[in-house]
C-alpha positions in Angstrom: -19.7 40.1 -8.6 -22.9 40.1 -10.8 -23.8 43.4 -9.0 -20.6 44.8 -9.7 -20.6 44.3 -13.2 -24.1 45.5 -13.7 -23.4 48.6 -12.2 -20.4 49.2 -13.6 -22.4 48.9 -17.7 -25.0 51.2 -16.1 -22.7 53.7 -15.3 -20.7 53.2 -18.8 -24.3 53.3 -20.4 -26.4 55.8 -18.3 -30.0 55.4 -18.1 -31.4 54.7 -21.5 -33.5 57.2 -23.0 -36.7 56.5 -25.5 -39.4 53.9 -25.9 -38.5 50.5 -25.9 -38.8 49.2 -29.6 -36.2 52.2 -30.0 -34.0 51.0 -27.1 -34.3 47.5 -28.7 -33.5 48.7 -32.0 -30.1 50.2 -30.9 -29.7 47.3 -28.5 -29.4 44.9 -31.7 -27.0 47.3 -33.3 -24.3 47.5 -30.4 -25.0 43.1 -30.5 -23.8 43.6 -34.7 -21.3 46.0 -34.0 -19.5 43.4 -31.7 -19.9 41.0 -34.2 -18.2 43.0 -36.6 -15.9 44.1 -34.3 -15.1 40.5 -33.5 -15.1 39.6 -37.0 -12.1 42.3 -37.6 -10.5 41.6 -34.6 -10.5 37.7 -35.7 -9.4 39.3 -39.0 -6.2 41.1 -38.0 -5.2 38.5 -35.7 -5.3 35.8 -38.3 -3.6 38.2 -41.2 -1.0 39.5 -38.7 -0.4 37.3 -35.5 -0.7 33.8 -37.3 1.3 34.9 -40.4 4.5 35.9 -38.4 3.9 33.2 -36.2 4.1 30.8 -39.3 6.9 32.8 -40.3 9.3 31.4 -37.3 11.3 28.7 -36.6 8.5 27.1 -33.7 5.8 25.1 -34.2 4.1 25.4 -31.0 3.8 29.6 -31.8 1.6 29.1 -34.4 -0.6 26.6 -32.3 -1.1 29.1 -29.4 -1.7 31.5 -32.0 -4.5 29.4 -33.2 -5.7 28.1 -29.5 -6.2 31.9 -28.5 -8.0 33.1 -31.7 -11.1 31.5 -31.1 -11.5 32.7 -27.8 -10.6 36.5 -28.4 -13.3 36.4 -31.5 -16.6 35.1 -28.3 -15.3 37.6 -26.1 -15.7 40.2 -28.1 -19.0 38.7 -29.3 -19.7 38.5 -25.0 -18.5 41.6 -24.6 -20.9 43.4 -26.9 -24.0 41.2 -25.5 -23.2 42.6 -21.7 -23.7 46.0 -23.5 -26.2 45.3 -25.8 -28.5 43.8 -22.9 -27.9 46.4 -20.7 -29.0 49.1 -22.9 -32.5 47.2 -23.1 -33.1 48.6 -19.6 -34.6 45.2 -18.5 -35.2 45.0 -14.8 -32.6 44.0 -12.5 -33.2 40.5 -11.7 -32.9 39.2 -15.5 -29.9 41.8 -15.4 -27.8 40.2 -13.0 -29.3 37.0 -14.1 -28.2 37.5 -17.3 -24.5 38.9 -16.6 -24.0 36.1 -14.3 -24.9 33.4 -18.0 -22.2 35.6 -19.4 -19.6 35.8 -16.9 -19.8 32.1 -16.9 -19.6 31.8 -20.3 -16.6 33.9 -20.6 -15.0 31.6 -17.6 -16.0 28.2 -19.4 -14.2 30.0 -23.1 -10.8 30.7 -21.0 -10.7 28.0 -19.2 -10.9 25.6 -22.5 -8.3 27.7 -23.9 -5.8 27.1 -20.8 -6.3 23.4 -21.0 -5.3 24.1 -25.2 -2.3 25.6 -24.7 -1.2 23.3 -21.4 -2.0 20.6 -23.8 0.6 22.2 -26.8 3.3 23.3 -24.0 3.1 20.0 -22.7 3.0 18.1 -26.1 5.5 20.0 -28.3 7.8 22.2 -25.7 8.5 20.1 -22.9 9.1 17.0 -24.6 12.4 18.5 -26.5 13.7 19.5 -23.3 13.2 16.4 -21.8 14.3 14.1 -24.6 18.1 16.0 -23.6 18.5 14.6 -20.5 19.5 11.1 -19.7 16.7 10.2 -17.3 13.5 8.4 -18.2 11.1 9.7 -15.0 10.8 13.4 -16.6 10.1 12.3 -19.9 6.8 10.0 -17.4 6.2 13.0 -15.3 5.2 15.1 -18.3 1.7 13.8 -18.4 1.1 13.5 -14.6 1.7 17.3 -14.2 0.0 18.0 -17.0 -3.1 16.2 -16.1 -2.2 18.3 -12.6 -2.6 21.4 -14.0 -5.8 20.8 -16.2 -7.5 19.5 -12.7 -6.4 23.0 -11.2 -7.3 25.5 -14.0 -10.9 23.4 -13.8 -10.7 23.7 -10.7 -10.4 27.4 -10.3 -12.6 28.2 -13.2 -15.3 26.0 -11.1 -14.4 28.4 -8.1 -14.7 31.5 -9.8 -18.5 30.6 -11.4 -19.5 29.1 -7.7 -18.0 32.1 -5.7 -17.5 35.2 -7.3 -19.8 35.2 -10.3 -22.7 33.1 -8.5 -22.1 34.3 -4.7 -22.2 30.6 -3.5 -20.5 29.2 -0.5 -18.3 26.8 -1.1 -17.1 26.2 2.5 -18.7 23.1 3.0 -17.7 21.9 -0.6 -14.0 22.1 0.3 -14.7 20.1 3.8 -16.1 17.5 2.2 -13.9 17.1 -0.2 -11.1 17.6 2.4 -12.2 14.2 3.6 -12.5 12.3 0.6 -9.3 13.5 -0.1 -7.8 12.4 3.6 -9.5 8.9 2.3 -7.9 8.8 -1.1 -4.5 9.4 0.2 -4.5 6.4 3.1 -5.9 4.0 0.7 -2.9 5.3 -2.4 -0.9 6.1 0.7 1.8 3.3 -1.1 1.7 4.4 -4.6 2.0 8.1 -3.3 5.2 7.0 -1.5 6.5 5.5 -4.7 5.6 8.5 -7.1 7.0 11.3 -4.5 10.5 8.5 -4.4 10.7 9.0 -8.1 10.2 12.6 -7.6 13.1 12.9 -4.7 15.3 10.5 -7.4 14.7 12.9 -10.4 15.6 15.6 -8.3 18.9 14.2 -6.0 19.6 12.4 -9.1 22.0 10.0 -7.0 22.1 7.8 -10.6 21.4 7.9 -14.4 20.2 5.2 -16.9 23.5 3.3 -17.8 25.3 4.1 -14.5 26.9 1.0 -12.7 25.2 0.4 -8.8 25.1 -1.3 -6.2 22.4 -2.1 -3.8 21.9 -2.6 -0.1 21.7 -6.5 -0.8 25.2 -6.3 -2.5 23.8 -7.0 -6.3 25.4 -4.6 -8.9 23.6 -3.9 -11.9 23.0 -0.6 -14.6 20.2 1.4 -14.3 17.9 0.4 -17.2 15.4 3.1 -16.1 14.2 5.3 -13.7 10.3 5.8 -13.7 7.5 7.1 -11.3 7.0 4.1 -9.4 10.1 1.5 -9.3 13.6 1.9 -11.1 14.7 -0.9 -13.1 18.1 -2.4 -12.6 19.9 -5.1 -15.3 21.8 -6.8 -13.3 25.6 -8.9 -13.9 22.9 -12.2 -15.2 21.2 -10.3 -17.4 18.2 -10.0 -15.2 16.1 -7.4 -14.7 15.3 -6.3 -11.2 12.8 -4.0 -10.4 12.8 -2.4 -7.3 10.1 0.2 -5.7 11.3 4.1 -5.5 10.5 4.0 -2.4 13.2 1.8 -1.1 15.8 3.0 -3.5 15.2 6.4 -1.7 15.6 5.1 1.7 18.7 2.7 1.3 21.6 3.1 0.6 23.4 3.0 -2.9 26.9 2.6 -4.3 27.3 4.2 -7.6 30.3 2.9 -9.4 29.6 5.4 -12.5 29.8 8.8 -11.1 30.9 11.2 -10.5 33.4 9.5 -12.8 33.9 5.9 -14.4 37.6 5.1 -13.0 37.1 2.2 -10.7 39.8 0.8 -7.9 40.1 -3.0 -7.8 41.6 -4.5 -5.1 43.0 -8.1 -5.0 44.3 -10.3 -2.0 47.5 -12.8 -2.8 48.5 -15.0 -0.3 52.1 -16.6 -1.0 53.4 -19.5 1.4 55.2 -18.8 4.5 59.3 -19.1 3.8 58.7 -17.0 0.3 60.9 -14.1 -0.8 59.1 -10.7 -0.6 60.7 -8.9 -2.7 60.5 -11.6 -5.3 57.0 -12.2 -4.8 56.2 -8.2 -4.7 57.9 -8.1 -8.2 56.4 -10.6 -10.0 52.7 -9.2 -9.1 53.8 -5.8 -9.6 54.9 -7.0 -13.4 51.8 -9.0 -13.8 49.4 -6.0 -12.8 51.5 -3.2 -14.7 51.3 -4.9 -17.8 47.9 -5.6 -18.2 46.0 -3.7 -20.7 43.3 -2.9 -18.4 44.8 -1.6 -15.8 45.6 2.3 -16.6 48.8 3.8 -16.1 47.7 6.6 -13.9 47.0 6.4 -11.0 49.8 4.0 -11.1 49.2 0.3 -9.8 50.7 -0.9 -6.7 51.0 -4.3 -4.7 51.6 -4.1 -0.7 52.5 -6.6 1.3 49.8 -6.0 4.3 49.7 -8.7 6.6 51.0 -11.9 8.0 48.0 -14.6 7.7 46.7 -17.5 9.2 48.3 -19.8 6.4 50.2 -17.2 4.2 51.6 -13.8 3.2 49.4 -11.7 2.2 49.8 -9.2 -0.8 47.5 -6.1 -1.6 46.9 -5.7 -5.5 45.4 -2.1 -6.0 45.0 -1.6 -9.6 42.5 1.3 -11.4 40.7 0.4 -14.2 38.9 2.6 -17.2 35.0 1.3 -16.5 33.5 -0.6 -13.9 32.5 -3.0 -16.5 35.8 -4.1 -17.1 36.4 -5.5 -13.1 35.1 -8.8 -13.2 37.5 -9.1 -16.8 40.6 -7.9 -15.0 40.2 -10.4 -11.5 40.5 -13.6 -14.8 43.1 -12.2 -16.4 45.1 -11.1 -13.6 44.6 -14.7 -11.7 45.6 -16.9 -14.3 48.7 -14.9 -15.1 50.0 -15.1 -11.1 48.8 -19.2 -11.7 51.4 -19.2 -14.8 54.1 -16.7 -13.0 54.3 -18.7 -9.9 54.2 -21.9 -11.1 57.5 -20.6 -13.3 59.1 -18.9 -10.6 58.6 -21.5 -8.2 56.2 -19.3 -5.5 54.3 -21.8 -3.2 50.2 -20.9 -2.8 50.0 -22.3 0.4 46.4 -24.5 1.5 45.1 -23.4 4.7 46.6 -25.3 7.4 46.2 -26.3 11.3 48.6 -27.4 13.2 47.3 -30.1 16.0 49.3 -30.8 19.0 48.7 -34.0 21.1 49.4 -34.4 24.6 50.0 -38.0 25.6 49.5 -38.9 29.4 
């Protein structure tokens, strides 16, 4: 690459002509001309690109306005050196040497200037689009990828000095570090299983903070938040459980909240044998249709389904505004059938057995 370059300033410049103090002379002029050069460009970009930057809406314009002047003024500056040392006619080792100091240089600038404005996307755009969504694990996930990205743009910027400016291998580099890297992930080889379960959660998006769940063990609780390593639930006792991503995204999940609050409650009455049906059907269907949590539509119902081992049992299937509201509804709706039965005479039978004995 150093080669490259060289030869391409030869060609730009020619051979230079004249003794040296003269070559020198003109040498340092092309240096001050850059400098002036840079000095204007720095100049028009403050008096034009940061004024109508300042001039909009945006913060973050004006801040990669500023992150990016700095670096366009030692370019320039760089720029002019490459020529200015060129023109000297030195010989060709301290050329290339020389190009290769300000190749780097010119890498290091940009590279520093990347990690700026990752830092101000990162910092002042992202965050506002985050901060509209109703999950926690983007809003965690902002510095992870943005540490992510400064280890790559380092990480190229150290590849481009090694490989293309300085002609070094770096072959054996990347096997070596392909084992340290084999190493790294079996000993984090749990914490990597959490972070990519937060990931695969932020992405299905199977729940939200404040939806109603349920979990394989049969608690139910509302998401309290989602991060990168464990989502924690509060659960009907008002205790937090915090459970790894990792198992979350393996098991399986009942969400009461969505795709829409409306929940179906089911309740089981059993009425004594010898009981009138249609007496009993009406005086649950009363009890249900008149309560102030049960919604009107879908409309409640009550079914007798089956003939028990002590008693008649009665299907209550009643739909309710919010999950929340279930555990409410089963009090309410019991003590009214106590109070209704007792006035109406039904019988809720005890479980009974019936023993025969055989005398001899």
């Amino acid at each position: 690459m150093n080669d490259t370059v060289s030869l391409y300033l030869n060609n730009v410049i020619g051979t230079p002509a004249g003794s040296f103090e003269s070559r020198l002379a003109i040498s340092l002029l092309i240096l001050f001309s850059s400098i002036v050069i840079a000095a204007i460009v720095d100049f028009l970009f403050k008096r034009v690109f940061l004024y109508y930057a300042s001039r909009t809406k945006l913060d973050f314009d004006d801040l990669i306005a500023g992150a990016l002047r700095k670096p366009l003024y030692l370019t320039v500056i760089v720029i002019g050196m490459f020529f200015s040392l060129h023109y000297t006619d030195l010989t060709t080792t301290y050329i290339v040497i020389l190009d290769g100091i300000g190749l780097t240089l010119l890498c290091v600038i940009w590279v520093i200037a990347l990690i700026k404005i990752n830092k101000i996307f990162f910092e002042k755009v992202f965050p506002h689009l985050t901060h509209k969504t109703d999950t926690q694990i983007d809003d965690e996930l902002l510095p992870l990828f943005k540490g992510i990205i400064n280890i790559a743009l380092v990480f190229i910027g150290t590849l481009a000095v090694l490989n293309v400016i300085w002609n070094i291998n770096v072959t054996p580099l990347f096997a070596s570090a392909g084992i340290a890297g084999i190493a790294v992930a079996f000993a984090a080889q749990d914490s990597i299983a959490q972070l990519f379960g937060g990931i695969s959660i932020y992405f299905d998006q199977p729940f939200k903070k404040g939806d109603r769940i349920e979990l394989d063990s049969g608690e139910v609780g509302i998401v309290h938040e989602v991060g990168i390593r464990s989502t924690r639930i509060m659960n009907l006792y008002n205790n937090m459980i915090i459970i790894p991503n990792k198992m979350i995204a393996n098991s399986k999940i009942i969400n009461y909240t969505s795709p829409q609050s409306n929940m179906l409650v089911k309740m089981t009455m059993g009425v004594a044998y010898g009981s009138d049906v249609e007496k009993v059907r009406n005086v649950l269907y009363d009890i249900i249709k008149s309560n102030d949590l049960v919604l009107k539509y879908p409309e409640p119902s009550v079914r007798f389904s089956e003939y028990g081992d002590s008693s008649l049992d009665f299907g209550l299937y009643m739909w309710i505004k919010s999950p929340s509201d279930r555990i409410k509804l089963i009090d309410m709706v019991n003590s009214r059938i106590a109070e209704e039965f007792e006035k109406m005479g039904i019988e809720i039978p005890f479980p009974t057995r019936t023993l025969y004995i055989k005398n001899e």
